[in-house]
C-alpha positions in Angstrom: 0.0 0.0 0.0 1.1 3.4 -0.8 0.2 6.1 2.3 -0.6 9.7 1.2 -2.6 12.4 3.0 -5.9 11.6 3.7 -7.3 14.7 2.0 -5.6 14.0 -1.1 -7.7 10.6 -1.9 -10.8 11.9 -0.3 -11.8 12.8 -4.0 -10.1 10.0 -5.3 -12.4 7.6 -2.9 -15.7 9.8 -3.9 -15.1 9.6 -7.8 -14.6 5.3 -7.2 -17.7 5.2 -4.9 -19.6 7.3 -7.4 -18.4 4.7 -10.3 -19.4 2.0 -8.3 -15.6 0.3 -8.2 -14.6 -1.6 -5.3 -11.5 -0.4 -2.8 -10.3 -1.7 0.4 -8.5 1.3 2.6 -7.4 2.3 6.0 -6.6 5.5 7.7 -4.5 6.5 10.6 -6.3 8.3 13.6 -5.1 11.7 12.8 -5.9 11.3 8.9 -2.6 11.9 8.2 -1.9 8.6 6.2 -4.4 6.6 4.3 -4.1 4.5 1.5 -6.3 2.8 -0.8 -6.1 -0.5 -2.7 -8.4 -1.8 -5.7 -7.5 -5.2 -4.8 -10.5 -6.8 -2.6 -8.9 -8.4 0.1 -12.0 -9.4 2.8 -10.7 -12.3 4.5 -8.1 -9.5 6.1 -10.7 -8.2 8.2 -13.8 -9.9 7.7 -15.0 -13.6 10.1 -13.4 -16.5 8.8 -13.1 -19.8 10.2 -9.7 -20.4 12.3 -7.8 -23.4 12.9 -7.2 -24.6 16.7 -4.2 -23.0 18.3 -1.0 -24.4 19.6 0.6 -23.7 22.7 1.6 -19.8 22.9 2.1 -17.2 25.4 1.3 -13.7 26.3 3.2 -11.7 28.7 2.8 -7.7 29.6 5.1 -5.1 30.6 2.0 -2.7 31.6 2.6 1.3 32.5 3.5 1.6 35.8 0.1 2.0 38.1 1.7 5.5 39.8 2.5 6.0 35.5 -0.9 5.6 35.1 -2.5 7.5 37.4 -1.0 10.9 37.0 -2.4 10.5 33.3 -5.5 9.6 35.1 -5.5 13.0 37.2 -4.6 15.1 34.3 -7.7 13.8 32.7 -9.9 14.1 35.9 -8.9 17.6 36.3 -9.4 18.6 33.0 -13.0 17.2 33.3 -13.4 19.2 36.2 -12.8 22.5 34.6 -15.1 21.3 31.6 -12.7 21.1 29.3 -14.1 17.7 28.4 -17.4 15.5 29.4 -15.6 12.4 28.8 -11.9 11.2 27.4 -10.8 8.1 26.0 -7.5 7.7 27.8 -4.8 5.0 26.0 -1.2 3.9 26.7 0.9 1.4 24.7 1.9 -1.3 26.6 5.6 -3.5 25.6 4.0 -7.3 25.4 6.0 -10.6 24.9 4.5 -13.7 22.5 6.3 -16.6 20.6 3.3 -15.7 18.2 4.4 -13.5 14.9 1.8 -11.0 13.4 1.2 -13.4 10.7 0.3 -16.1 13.1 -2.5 -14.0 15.3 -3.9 -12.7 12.4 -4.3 -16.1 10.9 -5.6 -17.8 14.6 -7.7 -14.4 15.1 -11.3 -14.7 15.8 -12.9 -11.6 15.3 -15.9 -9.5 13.5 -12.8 -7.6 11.8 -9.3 -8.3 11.4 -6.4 -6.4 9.5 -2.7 -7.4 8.6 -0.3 -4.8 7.5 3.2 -7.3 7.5 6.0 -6.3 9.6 4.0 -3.3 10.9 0.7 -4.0 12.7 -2.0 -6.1 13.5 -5.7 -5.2 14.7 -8.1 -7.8 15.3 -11.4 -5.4 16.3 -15.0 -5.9 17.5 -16.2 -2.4 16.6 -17.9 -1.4 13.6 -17.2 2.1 12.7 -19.7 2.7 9.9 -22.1 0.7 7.5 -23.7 2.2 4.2 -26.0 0.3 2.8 -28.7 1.9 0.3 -28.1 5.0 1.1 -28.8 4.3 4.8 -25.9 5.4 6.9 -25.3 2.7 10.1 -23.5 3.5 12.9 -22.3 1.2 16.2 -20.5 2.9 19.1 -19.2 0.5 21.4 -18.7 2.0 24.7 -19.0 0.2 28.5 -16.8 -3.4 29.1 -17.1 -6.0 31.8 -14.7 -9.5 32.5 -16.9 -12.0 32.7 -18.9 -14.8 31.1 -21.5 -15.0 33.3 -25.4 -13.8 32.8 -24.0 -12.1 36.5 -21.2 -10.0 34.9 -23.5 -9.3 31.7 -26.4 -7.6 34.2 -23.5 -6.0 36.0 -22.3 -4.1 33.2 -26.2 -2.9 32.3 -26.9 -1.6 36.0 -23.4 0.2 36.0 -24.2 4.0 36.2 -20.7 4.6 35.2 -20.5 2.6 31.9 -23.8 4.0 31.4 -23.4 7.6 31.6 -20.3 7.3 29.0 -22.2 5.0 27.0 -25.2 7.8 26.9 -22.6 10.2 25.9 -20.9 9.0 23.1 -24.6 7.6 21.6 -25.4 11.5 21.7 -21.9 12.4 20.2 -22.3 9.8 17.4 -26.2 11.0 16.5 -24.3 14.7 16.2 -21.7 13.6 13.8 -24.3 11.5 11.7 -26.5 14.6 11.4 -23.0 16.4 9.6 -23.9 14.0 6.7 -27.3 12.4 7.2 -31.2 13.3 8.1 -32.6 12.4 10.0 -31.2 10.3 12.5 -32.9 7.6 14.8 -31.5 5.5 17.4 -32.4 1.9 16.4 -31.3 0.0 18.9 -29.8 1.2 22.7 -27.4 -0.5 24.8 -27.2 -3.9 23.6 -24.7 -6.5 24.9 -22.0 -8.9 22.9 -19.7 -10.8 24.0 -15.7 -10.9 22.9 -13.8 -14.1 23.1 -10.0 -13.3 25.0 -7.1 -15.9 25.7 -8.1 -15.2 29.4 -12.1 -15.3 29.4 -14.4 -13.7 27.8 -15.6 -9.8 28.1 -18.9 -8.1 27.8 -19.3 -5.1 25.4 -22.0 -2.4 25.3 -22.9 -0.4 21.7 -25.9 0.9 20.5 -27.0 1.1 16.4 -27.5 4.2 15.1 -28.7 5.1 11.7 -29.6 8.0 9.0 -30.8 8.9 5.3 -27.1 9.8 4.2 -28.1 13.9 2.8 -28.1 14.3 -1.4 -25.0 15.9 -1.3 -23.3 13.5 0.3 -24.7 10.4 -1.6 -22.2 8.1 -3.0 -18.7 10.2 -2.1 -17.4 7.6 0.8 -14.4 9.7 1.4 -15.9 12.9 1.4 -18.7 11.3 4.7 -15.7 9.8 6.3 -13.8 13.2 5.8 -16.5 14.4 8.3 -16.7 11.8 10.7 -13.2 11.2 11.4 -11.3 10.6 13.9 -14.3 8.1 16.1 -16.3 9.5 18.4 -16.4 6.4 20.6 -12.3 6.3 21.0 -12.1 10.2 21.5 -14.8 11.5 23.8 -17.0 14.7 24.1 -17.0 17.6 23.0 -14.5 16.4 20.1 -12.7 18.7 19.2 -11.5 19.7 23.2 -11.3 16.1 24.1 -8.4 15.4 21.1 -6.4 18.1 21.7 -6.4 17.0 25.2 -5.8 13.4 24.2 -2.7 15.1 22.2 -1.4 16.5 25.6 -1.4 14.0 28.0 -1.3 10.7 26.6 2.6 11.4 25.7 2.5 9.0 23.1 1.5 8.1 18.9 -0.9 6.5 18.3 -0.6 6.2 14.5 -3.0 3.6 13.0 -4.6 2.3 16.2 -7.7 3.6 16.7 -8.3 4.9 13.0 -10.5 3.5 10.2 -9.9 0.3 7.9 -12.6 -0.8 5.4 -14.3 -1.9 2.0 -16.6 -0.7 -0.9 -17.9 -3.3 -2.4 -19.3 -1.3 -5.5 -22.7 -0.8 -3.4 -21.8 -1.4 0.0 -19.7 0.4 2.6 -18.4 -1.4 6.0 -16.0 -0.6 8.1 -14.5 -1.0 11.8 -12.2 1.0 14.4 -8.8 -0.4 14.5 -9.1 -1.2 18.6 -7.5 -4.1 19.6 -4.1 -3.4 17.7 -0.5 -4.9 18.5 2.2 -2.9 16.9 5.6 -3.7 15.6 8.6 -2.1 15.7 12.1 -3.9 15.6 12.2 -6.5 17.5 9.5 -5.5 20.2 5.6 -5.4 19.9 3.3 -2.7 21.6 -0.3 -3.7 22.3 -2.4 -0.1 22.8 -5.2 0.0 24.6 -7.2 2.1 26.8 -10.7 3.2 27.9 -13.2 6.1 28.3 -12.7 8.4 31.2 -15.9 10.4 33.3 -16.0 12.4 36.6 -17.1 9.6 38.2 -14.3 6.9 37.2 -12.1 4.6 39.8 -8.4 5.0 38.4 -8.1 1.3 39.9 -10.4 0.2 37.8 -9.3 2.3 34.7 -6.2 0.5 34.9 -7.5 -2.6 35.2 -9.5 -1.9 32.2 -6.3 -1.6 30.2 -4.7 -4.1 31.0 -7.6 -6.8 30.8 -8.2 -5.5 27.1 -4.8 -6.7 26.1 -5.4 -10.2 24.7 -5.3 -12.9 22.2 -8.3 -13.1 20.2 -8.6 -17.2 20.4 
């Protein structure tokens, strides 16, 4: 793939959606690389059936708690002064495997899966957007919970905590919509899936979302995504505050994790978040994670959110 500036194939992307030809891309979180490929390649991120894995390991070199937390404070006291209603707060954490890219993105199981060799790969239950007919989908996923159980499933749905940030970025998501789309309707709130790790299972809240994509918008994929980038459900509320405050503290890149992969079909669009992402460079890997801040959050368990979201998909 060759990477350019994202505004530089945003016509490219309309005039192919317009034409009806198919293209497979991806986009960093800051839209400043993207590239584009006319060769289809679904089985990179699309379900596909796995084969059984062998024995492997998984060990973590995770941020310092004391690390953590003064992040955590910076965050809480921006909240305070209303800078931001809510912050998605990642780190990069230095992970160990005798597993090579290649080999978790084949043994993946997941709704969407990437492989970019020798550089990253993402292996993501979110859904960024859908476009189907001229009906604009959207799926925040917002709220987790450890846990198989029916228990740990009704635990995350009474959790005033989850909820509240949940609420928020379903309200952040209906704004961006309405930027390209009328009118928007909530289809579905707050329902529960759950995400297969190495080391148990976790519960995951999003809501669907949907719109009449606007006439002047119709057909011009790059143009819609243009308006709706970076994600509102790994960036927070108000936007534009909450990224420029993400810029500040987290002290750290976070290049393709968290930004936008997907296909055209010709009709179609669907694509996903590139969450769940282990990075390459040299000889050491980087899994990033993170999750959403509020007033109300327990750093303790803001860090143990972090760390239980780095996993093996299998």
């Amino acid at each position: 793939m060759k990477f350019l500036p994202f505004d530089e194939l945003v016509p490219v992307m309309d005039q192919m959606s317009q034409d009806g030809q198919e293209f497979s891309f991806i986009i960093d979180y800051k839209g400043e690389n993207a590239a584009i490929t006319t060769k289809l390649r679904t089985t990179d991120y699309a379900d596909e059936t796995t084969n059984e894995t062998d024995e492997y390991y998984l060990k973590k070199k995770v941020i310092p708690f004391e690390e953590y937390k003064v992040k955590f404070d910076q965050v809480q006291s921006a909240l305070r002064l209303g800078k931001s209603f809510l912050l998605n707060l990642t780190q990069e954490t230095e992970i160990e495997t005798n597993l090579s890219l290649e080999q978790i993105h084949q043994k993946a199981k997941a709704k969407y899966k990437f492989l970019f060799p020798n550089q990253f790969v993402v292996f993501s239950p979110e859904t960024f957007i859908q476009i189907k007919e001229n009906i604009i989908f959207s799926f925040p996923m917002k709220g987790t919970q450890k846990g198989a159980s029916e228990l740990a499933k009704s635990q995350l749905l009474a959790n005033e905590k989850e909820n509240a940030e949940h609420a928020t970025i379903v309200d952040l998501i209906r704004n961006d919509l309405s930027r390209v789309a009328f009118p928007i309707q909530v289809d579905h709130f707050k329902y529960i899936e759950k995400v297969q790790t190495h080391e148990g299972d976790l519960w995951q809240m999003s809501s669907q979302i949907s719109g009449k994509v606007l006439p002047n918008f119709k057909n011009k994929i790059g143009s819609i995504l243009r308006e709706l980038l970076p994600a509102g459900s790994i960036t927070g509320a108000p936007k534009k505050s909450t990224c420029d405050l993400i810029e500040e503290i987290e002290g750290y890149k976070r290049g393709f994790y968290t930004g936008i992969m997907g296909t055209f079909d010709g009709k179609n669009l669907d694509s996903a978040v590139m969450i769940r992402f282990i990075e390459q460079r040299g000889n050491q890997l980087f899994f990033k994670s993170g999750g959403g801040i509020t007033i109300f959050s327990e750093v303790e368990k803001e860090y143990q959110e972090l760390i239980d979201k780095i996993y093996l998909p299998f």
